[in-house]
KOLNU-393715 format. One record per residue (C-alpha): residue in one letter; x, y, z. Coordinates in steps of 0.05 Angstrom, whole numbers, padded with zeros to 5 digits, always signed. Each point is the difference from the previous one (the first is absolute). Example, Ala and Ser with C-alpha at 12.3 -4.5 7.8 and 13.67 -1.06 7.14 Angstrom:
// KOLNU-393715
A+00246-00090+00156 S+00027+00069-00013 
//
This chain:
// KOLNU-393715
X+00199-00095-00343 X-00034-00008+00067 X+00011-00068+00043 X-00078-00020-00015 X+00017+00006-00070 X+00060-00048-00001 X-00028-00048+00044 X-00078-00004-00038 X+00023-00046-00055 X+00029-00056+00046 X-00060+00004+00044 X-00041-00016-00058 X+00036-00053-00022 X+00001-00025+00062 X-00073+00004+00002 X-00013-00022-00074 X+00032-00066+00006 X-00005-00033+00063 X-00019+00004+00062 X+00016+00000+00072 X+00050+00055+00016 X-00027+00035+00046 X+00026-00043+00062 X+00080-00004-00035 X-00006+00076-00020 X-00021+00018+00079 X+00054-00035+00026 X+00058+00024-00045 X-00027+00076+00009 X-00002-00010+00073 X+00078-00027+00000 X+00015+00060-00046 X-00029+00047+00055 X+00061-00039+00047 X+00064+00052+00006 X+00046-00054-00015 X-00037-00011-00072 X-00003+00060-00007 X+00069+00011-00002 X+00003-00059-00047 X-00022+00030-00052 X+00016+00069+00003 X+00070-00008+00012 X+00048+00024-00049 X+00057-00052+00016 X-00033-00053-00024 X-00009-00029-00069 X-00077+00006-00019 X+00006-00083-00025 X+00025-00005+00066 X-00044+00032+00040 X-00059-00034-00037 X+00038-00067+00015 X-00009+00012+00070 X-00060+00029+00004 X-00029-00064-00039 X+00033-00048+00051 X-00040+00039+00054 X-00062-00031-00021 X+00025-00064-00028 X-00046-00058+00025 X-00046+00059+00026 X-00051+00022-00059 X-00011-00034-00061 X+00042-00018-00054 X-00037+00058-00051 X+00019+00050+00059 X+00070-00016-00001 X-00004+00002-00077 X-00032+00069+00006 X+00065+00021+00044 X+00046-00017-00047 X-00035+00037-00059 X-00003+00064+00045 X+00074-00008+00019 X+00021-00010-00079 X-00035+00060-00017 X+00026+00037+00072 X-00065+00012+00021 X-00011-00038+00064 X-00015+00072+00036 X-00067-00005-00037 X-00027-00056+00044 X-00044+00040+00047 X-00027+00043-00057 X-00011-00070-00048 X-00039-00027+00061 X-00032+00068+00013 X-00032-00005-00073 X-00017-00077+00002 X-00049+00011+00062 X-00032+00053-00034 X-00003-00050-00062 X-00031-00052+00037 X-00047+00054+00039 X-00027+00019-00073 X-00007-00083-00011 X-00034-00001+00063 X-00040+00063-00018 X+00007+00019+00067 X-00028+00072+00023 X+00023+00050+00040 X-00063+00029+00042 X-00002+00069+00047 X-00050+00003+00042 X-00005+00062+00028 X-00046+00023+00054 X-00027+00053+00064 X+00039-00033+00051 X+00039-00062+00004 X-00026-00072-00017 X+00003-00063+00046 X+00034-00064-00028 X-00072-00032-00001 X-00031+00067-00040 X+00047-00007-00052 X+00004-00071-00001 X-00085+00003-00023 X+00019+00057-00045 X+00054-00040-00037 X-00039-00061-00001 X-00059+00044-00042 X+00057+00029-00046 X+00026-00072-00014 X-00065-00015-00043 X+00021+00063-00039 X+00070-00008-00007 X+00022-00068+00018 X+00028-00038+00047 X+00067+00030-00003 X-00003+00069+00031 X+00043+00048+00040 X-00025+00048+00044 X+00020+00062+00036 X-00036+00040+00046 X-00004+00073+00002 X-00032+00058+00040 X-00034+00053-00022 X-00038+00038+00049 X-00040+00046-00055 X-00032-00057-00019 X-00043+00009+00064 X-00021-00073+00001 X-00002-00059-00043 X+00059-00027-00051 X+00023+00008-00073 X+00048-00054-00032 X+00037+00018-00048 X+00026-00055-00063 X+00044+00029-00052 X-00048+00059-00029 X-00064-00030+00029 X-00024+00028+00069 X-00066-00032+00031 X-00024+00059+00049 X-00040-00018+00061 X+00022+00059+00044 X-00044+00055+00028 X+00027+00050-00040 X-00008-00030-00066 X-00073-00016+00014 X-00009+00078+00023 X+00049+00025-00073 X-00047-00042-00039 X-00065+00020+00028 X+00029+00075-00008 X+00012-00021-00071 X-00073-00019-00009 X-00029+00066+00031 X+00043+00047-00042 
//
């Protein structure tokens, strides 16, 4: 059973029944990245009720009382190592809330700030406020940009105008 897997329940209930993790959740992963955490919780000498003991009293007066609750539940079951992932899966929870899209915008040569600042702005009214873009470069495009959503691609390159209108000849 993969990590994802494990951790996709608690992320849900996370997400079903309250909210305002994110902040707590980015603070405890970032500790957990520390060495000496690390070692915390992977270390074989220690009890695990132990270990989650301590690791609680790390953040004790630091995130909110549901956070520290959330510790303890992890620790009971041994599953504190699931933190990152469990956080990993809540963003993308709240992403889908937010129905937030990823965009590509891919084009001849390589885009100025402003260009795809107006391009995004335009793709907004399509797709809402909350997008992500990436740029890309394709130099067979020959001029022009396609963006690419999930399966939908909006073509305004060179070479798609010159496929279509050999399309139309044929």
């Amino acid at each position: 059973m993969s990590l994802s897997t494990t951790a996709r329940p608690y992320a849900q209930a996370l997400f079903d029944h309250s909210d305002g993790w994110l902040e707590d959740l980015d603070q405890i992963v970032s500790a957990m990245s520390e060495d000496v955490v690390e070692l915390l919780i992977s270390s074989p000498e220690k009890a695990y009720k132990e270990k989650t003991e301590i690791f609680v009293d790390l953040f004790d007066g630091q995130v909110q009382q549901k956070t520290i609750n959330l510790l303890k539940v992890l620790g009971e079951a041994k599953r504190l190592s699931l933190l990152p992932t469990i956080s990993s899966e809540y963003k993308k929870l709240l992403a889908e809330k937010d129905s937030s899209s990823d965009l590509t915008i891919t084009s001849a040569y390589e885009l100025s700030a402003e260009q795809i600042d107006s391009i995004t702005k335009g793709l907004e009214k399509r797709y809402g406020k909350n997008v992500t873009v990436k740029s890309e470069v394709d130099l067979t495009l020959i001029g022009g940009f396609s963006v690419k959503c999930g399966d939908e691609v909006i073509d305004h390159s060179i070479k798609g105008r010159l496929d279509k209108l050999i399309n139309q000849i044929k």
